[in-house]
C-alpha positions as a Markdown table, in Angstrom:
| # | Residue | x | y | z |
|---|---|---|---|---|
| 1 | Unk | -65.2 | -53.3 | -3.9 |
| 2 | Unk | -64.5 | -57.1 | -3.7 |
| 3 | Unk | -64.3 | -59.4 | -0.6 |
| 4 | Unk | -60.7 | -60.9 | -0.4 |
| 5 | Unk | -60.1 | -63.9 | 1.8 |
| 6 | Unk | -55.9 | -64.4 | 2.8 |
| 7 | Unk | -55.7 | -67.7 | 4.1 |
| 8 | Unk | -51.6 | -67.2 | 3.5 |
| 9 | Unk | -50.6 | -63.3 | 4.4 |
| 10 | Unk | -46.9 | -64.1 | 2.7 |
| 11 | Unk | -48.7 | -65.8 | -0.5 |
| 12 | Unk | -51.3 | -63.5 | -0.9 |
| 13 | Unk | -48.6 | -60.4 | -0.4 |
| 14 | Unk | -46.7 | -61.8 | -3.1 |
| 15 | Unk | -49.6 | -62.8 | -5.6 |
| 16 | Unk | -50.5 | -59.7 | -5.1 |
| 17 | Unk | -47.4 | -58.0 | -6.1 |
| 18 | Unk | -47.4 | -59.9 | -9.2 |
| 19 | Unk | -50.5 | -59.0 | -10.0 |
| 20 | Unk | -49.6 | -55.8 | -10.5 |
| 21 | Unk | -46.3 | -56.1 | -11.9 |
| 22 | Unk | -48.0 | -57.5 | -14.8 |
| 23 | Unk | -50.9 | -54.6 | -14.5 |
| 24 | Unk | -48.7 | -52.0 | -14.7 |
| 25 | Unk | -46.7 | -53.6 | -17.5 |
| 26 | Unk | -49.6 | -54.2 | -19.5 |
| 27 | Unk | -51.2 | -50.8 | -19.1 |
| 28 | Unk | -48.0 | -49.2 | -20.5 |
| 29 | Unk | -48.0 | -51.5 | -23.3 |
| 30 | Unk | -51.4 | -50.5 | -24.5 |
| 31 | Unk | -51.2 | -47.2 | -23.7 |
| 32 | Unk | -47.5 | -47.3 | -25.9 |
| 33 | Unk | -49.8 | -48.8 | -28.9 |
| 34 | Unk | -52.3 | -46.6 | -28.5 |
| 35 | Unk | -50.6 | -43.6 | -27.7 |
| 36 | Unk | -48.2 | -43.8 | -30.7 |
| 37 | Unk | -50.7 | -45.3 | -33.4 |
| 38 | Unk | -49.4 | -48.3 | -33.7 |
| 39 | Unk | -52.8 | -50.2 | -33.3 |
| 40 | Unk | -56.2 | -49.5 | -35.1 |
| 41 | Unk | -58.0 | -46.4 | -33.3 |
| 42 | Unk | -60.6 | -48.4 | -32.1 |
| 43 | Unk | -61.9 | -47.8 | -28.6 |
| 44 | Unk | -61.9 | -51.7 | -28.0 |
| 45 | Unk | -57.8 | -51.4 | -28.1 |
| 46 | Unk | -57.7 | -49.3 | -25.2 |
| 47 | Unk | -61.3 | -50.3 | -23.0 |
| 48 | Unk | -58.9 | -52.7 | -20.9 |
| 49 | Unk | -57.3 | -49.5 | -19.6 |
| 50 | Unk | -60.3 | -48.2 | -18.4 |
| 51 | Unk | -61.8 | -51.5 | -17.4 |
| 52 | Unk | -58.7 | -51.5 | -15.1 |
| 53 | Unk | -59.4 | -48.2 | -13.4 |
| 54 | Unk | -61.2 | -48.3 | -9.9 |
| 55 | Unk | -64.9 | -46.4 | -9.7 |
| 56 | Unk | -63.3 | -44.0 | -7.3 |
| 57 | Unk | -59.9 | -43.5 | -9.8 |
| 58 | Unk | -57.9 | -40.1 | -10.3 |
| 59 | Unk | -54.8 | -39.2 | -11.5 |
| 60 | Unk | -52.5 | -35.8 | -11.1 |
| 61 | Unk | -51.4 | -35.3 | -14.2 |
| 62 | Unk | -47.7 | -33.9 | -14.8 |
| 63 | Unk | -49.1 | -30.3 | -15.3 |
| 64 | Unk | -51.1 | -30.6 | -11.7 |
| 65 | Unk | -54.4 | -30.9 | -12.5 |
| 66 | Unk | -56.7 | -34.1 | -11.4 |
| 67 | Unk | -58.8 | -35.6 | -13.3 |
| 68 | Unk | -61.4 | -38.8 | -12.4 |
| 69 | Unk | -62.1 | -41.8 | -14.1 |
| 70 | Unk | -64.6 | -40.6 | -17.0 |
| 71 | Unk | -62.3 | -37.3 | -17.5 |
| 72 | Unk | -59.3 | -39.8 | -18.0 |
| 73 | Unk | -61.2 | -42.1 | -20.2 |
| 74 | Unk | -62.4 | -39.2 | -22.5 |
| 75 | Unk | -58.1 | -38.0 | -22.4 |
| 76 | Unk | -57.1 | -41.0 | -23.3 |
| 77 | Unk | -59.1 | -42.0 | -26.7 |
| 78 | Unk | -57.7 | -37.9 | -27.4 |
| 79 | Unk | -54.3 | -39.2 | -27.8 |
| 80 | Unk | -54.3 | -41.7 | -30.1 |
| 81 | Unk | -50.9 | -41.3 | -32.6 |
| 82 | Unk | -50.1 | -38.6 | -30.9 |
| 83 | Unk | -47.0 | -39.5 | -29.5 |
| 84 | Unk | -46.0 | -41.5 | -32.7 |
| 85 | Unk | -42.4 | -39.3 | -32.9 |
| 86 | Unk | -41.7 | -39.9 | -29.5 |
| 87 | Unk | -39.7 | -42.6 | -28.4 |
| 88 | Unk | -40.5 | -45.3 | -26.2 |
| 89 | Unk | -40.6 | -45.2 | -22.6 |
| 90 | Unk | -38.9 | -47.8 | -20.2 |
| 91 | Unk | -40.5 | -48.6 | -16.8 |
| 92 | Unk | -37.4 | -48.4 | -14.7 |
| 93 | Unk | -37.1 | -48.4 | -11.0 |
| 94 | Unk | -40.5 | -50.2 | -10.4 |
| 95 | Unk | -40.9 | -50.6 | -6.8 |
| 96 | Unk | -43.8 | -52.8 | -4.6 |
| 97 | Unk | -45.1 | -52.3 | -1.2 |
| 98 | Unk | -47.7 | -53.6 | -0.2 |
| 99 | Unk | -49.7 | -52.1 | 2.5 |
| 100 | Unk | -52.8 | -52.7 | 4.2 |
| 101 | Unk | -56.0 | -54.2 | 3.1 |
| 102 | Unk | -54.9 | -55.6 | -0.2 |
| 103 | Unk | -53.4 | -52.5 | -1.1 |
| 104 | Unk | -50.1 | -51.9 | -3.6 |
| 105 | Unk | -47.7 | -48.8 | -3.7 |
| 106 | Unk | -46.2 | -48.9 | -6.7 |
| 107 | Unk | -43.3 | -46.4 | -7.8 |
| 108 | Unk | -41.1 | -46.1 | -10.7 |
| 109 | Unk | -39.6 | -43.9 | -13.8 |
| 110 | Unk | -40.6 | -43.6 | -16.9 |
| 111 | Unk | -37.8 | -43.0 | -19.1 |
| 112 | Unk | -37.0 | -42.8 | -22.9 |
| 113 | Unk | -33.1 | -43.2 | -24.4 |
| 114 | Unk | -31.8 | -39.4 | -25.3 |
| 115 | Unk | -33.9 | -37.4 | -23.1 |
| 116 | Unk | -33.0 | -35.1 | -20.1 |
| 117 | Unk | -36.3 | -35.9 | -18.1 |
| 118 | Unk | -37.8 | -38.8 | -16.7 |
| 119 | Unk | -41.8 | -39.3 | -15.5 |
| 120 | Unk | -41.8 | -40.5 | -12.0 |
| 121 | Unk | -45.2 | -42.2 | -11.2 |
| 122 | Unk | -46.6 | -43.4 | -8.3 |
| 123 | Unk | -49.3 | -45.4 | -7.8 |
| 124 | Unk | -52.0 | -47.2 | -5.5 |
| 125 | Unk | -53.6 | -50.2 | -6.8 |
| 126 | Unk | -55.6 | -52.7 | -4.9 |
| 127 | Unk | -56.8 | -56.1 | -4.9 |
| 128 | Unk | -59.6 | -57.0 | -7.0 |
| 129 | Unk | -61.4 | -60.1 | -7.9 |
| 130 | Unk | -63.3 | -58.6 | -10.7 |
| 131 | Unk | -60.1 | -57.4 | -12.3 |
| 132 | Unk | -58.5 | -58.4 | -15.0 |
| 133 | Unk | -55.2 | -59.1 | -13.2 |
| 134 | Unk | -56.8 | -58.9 | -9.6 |
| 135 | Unk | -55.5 | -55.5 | -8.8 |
| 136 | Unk | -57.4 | -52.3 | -9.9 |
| 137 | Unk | -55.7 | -49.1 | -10.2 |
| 138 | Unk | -57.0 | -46.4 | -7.5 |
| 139 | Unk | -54.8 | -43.4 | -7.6 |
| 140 | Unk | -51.7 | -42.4 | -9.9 |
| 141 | Unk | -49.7 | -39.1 | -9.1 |
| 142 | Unk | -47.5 | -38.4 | -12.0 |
| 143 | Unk | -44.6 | -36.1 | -11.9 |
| 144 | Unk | -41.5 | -35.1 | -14.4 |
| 145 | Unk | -37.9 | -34.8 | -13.2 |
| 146 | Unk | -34.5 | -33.8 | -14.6 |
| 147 | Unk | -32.2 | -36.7 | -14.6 |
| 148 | Unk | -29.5 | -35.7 | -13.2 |
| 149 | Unk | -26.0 | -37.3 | -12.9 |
| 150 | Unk | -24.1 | -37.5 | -9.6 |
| 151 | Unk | -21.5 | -34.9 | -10.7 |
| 152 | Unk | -23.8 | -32.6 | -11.0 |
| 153 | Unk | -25.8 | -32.3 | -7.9 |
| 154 | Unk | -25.2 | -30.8 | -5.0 |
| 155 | Unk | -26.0 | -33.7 | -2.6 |
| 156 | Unk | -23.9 | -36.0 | -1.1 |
| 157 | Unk | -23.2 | -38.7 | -3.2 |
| 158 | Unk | -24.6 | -41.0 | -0.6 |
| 159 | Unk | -28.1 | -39.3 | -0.8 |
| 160 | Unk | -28.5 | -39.6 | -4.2 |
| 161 | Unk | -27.8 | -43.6 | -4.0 |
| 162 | Unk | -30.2 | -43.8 | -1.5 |
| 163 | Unk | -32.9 | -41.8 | -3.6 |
| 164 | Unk | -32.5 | -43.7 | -6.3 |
């Protein structure tokens, strides 16, 4: 892991959270290419998605299980095209904290025009100064939800517009 110096705790807090703004932006977009075809299946496409990932990476997948860094590399060139019916996702929602130690909690939805569900990810990045964008992603929890509209739940209004 990198050394970080903060000689500014506010300008460093909101570099930081740019920095992965941008991360997160451009992962999607290459995994988008990738995962629908759109690009040539070359490994090189996609390497700055792995390059991204922290040694010490895993991600719970939406059907539970965890996988590390080499076992999500070795996913990922699977799905080339094979999303290429799907239609594209929309990061919605994204949400920034930043926490301790050059640390990012990211959250947000993942959601595509006609569908019922949404993919609600989470994830911890950190500073880096061997990233490409400074921040490396450490942990991603993935999760799909039923999007559900105020007049159907059974929560008070009010708790819903606070979830959300």
């Amino acid at each position: 892991m990198s050394t970080l110096t903060i000689k500014n705790s506010q300008d460093f807090e909101g570099n930081l959270k740019q920095q992965a703004s941008e991360e997160i932006s451009q992962w999607y977009e290459l995994f988008y290419q990738w995962s629908r075809g759109l690009c040539k299946k070359e490994e090189q496409f996609v390497r700055p998605i792995f390059d991204a990932l922290a040694e010490d990476f895993h991600v719970v997948l939406t059907n539970g299980v965890m996988v590390n860094k080499r076992q999500y590399w070795q996913r990922l060139l699977t799905l080339y095209g094979s999303r290429s019916e799907d239609a594209p996702s929309r990061i919605v929602n994204l949400k920034l904290n930043t926490i301790e130690d050059g640390h990012i909690l990211a959250t947000f939805d993942l959601i595509k025009d006609g569908e019922l569900n949404k993919k609600f990810d989470s994830a911890l990045l950190r500073a880096s100064s061997t990233a490409n964008n400074g921040v490396e992603w450490l942990y991603v929890h993935e999760s799909v939800h039923e999007i559900i509209s105020t007049a159907q739940s059974t929560y008070p209004t009010e708790m819903i517009k606070e979830a959300l």
